[in-house]
N, C-alpha and C positions, 0 to 999 in steps of 0.2 A: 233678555236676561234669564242667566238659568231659574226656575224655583224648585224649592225644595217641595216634595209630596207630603203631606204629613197622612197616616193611614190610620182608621179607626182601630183602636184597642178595646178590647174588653172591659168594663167596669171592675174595680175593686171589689163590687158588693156581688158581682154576678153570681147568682148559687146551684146556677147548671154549671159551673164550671168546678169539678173537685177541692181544683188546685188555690179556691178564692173563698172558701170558705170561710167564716169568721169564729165557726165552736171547732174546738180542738184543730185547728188551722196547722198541718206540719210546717214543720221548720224547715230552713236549710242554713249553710252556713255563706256567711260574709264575712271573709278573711279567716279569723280563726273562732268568731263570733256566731251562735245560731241564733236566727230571725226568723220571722212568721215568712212562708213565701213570699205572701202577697209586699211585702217590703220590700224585698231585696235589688228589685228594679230601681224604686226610686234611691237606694241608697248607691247602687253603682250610679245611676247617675248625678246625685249632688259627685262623686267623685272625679266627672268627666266635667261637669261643668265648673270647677273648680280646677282643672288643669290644661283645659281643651288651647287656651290662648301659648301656652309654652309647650303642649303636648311633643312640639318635635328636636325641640332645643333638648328638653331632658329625655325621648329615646336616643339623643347622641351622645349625651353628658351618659348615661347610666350604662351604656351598651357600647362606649366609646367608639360611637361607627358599626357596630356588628349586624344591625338591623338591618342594617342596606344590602349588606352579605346575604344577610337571611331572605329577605324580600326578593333579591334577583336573585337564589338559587328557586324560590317559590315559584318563580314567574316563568324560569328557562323550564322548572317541571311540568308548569301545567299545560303546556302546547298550543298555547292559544296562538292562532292565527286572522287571518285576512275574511271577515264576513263573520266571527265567531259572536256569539252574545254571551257576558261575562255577568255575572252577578261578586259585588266585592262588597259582602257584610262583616258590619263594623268596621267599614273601613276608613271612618274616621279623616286624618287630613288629606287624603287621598296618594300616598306611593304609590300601592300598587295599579288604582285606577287609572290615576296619569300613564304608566306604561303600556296598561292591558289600551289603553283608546287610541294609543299612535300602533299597536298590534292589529286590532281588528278595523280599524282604518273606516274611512266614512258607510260603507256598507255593514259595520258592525256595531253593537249597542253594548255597552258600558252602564252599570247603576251602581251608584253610591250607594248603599243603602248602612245606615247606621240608627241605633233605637236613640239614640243622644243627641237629644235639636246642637246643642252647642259645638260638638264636634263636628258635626255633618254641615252649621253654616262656616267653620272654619275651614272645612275642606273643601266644600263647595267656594268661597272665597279665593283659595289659595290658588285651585284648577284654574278659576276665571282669569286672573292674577296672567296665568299663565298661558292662557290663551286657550286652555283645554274647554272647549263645552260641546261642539256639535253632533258627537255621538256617545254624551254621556248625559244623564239623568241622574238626579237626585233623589232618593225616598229614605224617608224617614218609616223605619220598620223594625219590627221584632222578631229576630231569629228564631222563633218560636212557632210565629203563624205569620212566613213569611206571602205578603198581600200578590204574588204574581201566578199566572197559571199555571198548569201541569206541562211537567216535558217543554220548557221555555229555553234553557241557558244550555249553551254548550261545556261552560267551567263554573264551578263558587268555589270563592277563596274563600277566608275567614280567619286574618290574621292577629293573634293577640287579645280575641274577642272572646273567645269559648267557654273560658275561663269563669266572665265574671256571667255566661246563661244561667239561669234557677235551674233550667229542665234539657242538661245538654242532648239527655234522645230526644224529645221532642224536636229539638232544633237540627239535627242531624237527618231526623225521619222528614223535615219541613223542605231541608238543604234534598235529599233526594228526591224528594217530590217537584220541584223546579226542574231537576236537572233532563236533560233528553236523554235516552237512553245510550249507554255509551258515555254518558258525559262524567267528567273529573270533578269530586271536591278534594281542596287542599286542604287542609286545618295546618296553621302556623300557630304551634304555642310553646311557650315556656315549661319543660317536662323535668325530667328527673336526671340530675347528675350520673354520669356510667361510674364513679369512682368515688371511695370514703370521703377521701384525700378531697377530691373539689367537689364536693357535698359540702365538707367543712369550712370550707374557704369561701365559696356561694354562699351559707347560710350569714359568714360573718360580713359579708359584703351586701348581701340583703336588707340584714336587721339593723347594722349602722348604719352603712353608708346611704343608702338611698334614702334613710326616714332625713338624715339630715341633708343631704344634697335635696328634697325636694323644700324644707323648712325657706336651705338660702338661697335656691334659685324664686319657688313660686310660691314661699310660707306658707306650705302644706306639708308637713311633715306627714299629718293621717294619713292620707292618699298615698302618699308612698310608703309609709306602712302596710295599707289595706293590699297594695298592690305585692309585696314580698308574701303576704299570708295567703292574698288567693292562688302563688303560683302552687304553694306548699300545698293545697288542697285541691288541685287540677288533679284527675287520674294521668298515673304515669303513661309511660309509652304503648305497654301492652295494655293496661286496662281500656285504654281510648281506642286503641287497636280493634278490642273487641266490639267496643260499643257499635264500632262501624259497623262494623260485622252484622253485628244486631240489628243493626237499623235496617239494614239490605244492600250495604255495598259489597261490591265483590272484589278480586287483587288487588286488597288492601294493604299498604308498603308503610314506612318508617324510614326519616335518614334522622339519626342522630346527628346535632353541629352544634361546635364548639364545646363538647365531651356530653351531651346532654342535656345542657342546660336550656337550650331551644330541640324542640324535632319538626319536620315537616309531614304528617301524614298525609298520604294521597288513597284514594277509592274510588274506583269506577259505578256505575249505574249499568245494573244488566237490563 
């Protein structure tokens, strides 16, 4: 049977660590909310473990199917092939895992890695379910300080995840440091509308629709509240653009889909 890795984390109180401080402790924000860092972990995940059981039912309900779109255009860009080793954080119930493991086929290695027990045992679950386990592993990890070696993975995804990081360079600089040289990360997220027009229409679709589709599918309204505020506070297209930049990736690209409102970045590892 497959198991899940669960990997040491840092302690809250740790005081070699800047970002865990407890006097004058910076803030970051959670949706439209500013919180002490050292929170915002567990607050995204009471939110995962509060929706992880209907997690795929409401990306079809909210995205009426467009996920799937988004997912296998992510999947045909990253070029994963036959022998490839794939890292897929936050990847939750596992889409893209299940593809990327019938891709690189039994000579290639696959890891769930998600920081949310709750998600990771519904994906892990779901793959078994399915028959998916022989070249795929489970680890419970922090995009942050992710637990594998240097120059390890041929591709990292990281779809829908990025989002709710406290320290998105840190987990960009963490994503390169895995990667072998030459190798691809994707980021699949939720970015900024190209037009006024479905900015406005997004917004009112966001702030109604979804608090109350998640009240009467999973009576969690917050959650899917928290979820329309933190796309609102994701760096757009270009700022994310940069960050890669910053962190050390190099022909760093952008596709805009569905006007914006999702984009796919891609960056190499020189």
């Amino acid at each position: 049977m497959a198991t899940i890795q669960i990997q040491p984390r840092l302690g809250k109180g740790d005081m070699n660590d800047p970002h865990k401080r407890h006097d004058s402790e910076p803030t970051t924000h959670f949706g439209f909310q500013d919180v002490p860092e050292s929170q915002k972990a567990e607050k995204v995940a009471e939110v995962f473990h509060s929706v992880a059981a209907k997690y795929d039912l409401m990306n079809d309900v909210l995205s009426g199917g467009m996920h799937r779109l988004w997912k296998r255009f992510t999947i045909e860009l990253s070029g994963v092939r036959n022998g490839n080793r794939v890292l897929d954080i936050a990847g939750g119930t596992g889409d893209l895992t299940r593809k990327f493991a019938s891709l690189v086929g039994p000579t290639g290695e696959v890891v769930l890695a998600d920081i949310n027990e709750s998600m990771l045992k519904v994906g892990r679950d779901r793959l078994l379910d399915k028959g998916v386990a022989g070249n795929v592993k489970f680890v419970q990890a922090d995009a942050e300080k992710l637990p594998f070696p240097d120059n390890h993975f041929d591709v990292v995804t990281i779809a829908f995840g990025l989002r709710n990081v406290t320290h998105k360079e840190d987990a960009l600089r963490s994503m390169l440091r895995v990667l072998k040289p030459g190798g691809r990360l994707l980021v699949l997220e939720f970015s900024k509308p190209s037009s006024d027009l479905l900015s406005k229409f997004y917004d009112a679709y966001s702030f109604r629709f979804m608090p109350l589709a998640g009240k009467l599918i999973t009576n969690d309204a917050d959650s899917y509240r928290y979820l329309a505020e933190s796309i609102r506070m994701h760096p757009d297209q270009d700022t994310l653009k940069a960050m890669m930049i910053d962190a050390g990736f190099e022909r760093v690209t952008y596709h805009n889909m569905t006007g914006g409102i999702v984009a796919l970045h891609r960056g190499i590892k020189p």
